[in-house]
C-alpha positions as CSV (number, residue, x, y, z in Angstrom):
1,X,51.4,-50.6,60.3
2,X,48.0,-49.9,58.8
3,X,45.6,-53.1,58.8
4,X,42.2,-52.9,57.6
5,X,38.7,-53.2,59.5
6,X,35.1,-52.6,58.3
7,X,32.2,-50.8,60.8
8,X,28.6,-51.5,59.7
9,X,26.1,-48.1,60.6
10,X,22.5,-47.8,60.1
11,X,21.1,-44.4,59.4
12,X,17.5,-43.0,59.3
13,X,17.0,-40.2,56.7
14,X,14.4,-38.9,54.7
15,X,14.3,-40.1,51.1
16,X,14.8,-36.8,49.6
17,X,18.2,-36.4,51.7
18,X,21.5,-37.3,50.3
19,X,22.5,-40.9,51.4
20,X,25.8,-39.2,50.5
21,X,26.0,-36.8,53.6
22,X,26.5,-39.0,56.3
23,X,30.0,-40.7,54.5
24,X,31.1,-36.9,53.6
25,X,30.5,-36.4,57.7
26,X,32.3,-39.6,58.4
27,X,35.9,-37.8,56.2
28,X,35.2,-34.5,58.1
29,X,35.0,-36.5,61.4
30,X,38.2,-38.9,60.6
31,X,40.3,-36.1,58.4
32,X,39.1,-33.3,60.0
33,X,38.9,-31.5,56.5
34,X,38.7,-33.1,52.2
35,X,41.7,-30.6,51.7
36,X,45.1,-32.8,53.1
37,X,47.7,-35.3,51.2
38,X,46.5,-38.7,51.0
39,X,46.7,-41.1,52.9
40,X,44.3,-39.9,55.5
41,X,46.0,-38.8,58.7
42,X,44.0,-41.1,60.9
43,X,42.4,-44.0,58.3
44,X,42.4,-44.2,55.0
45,X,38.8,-45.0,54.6
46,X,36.1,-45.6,51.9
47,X,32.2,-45.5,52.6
48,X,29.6,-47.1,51.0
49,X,25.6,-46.2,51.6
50,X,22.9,-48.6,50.3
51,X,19.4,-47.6,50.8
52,X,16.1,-49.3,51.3
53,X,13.7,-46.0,51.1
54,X,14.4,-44.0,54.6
55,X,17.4,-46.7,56.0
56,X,20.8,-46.1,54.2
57,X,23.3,-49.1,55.5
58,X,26.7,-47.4,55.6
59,X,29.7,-49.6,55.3
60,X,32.9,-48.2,56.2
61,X,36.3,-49.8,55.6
62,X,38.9,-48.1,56.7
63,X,42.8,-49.0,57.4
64,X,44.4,-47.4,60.9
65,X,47.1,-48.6,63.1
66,X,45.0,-51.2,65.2
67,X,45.5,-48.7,68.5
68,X,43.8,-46.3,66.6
69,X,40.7,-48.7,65.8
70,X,38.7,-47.5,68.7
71,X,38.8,-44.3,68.4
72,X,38.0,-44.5,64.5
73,X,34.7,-46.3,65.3
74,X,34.1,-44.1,68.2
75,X,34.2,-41.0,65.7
76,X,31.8,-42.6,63.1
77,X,29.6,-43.9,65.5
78,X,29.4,-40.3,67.1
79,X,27.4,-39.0,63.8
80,X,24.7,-40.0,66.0
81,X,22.1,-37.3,64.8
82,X,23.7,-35.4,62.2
83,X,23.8,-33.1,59.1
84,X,25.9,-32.0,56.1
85,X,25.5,-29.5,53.4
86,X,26.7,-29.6,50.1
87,X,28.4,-27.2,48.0
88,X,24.9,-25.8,46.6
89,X,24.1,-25.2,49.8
90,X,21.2,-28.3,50.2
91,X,21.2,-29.8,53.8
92,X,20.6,-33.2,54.5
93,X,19.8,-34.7,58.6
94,X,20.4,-38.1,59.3
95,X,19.8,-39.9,63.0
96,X,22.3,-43.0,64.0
97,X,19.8,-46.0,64.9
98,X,22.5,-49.1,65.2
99,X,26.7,-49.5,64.4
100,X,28.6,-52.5,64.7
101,X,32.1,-53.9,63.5
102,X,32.0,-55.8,60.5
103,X,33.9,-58.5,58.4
104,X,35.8,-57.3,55.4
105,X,34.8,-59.1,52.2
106,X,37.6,-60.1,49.5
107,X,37.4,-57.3,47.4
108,X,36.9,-54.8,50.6
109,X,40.8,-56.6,51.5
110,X,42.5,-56.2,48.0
111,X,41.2,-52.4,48.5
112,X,42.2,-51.3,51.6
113,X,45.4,-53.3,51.2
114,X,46.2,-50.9,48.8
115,X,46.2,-47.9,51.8
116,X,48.2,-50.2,54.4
């Protein structure tokens, strides 16, 4: 059974590069494509960025079997320096500077209780 966790990631990017990219890499590295039936094969996951000029705070919850939690954090966290391009064909770069587990807040629960 699915349970939910959040991880916490800390990304460096210039301010003109979408704070979007790095959570459109995070589907690609847990789904391994946008194109496949919901739920998500390995965690049904949600990512939020909040940025503070060239830091974007990525918050991830996601909901996996808890065997799989590992290897879900492992894939995020291995975004380390990364890129994505969007469908008009702009390129945004990103470097990893600091992940950690987090603590899921109330409404972050009733959410991914939803995917469980």
């Amino acid at each position: 059974m699915r349970i939910p966790f959040v991880h916490l990631a800390t990304v460096e990017m210039s301010v003109n590069d979408d704070d979007g990219a790095p959570g459109a890499a995070i589907t690609l590295a847990l789904c391994g494509s946008w194109e496949h039936s919901p739920p998500c094969p390995l965690a049904a996951h949600h990512t939020q960025p909040t940025r503070d000029g060239k830091t974007v705070d990525l918050r991830v919850v996601f909901a996996t079997e808890p065997e799989h939690q590992d290897e879900v954090r492992r894939r995020i966290d291995g975004l380390r320096g990364g890129a994505a391009t969007d469908p008009d064909g702009v390129t945004s770069h990103w470097a990893l500077r600091g992940s950690k587990p987090g603590v899921l807040s109330q409404s972050e629960r009733a959410r991914a209780g939803n995917w469980c």
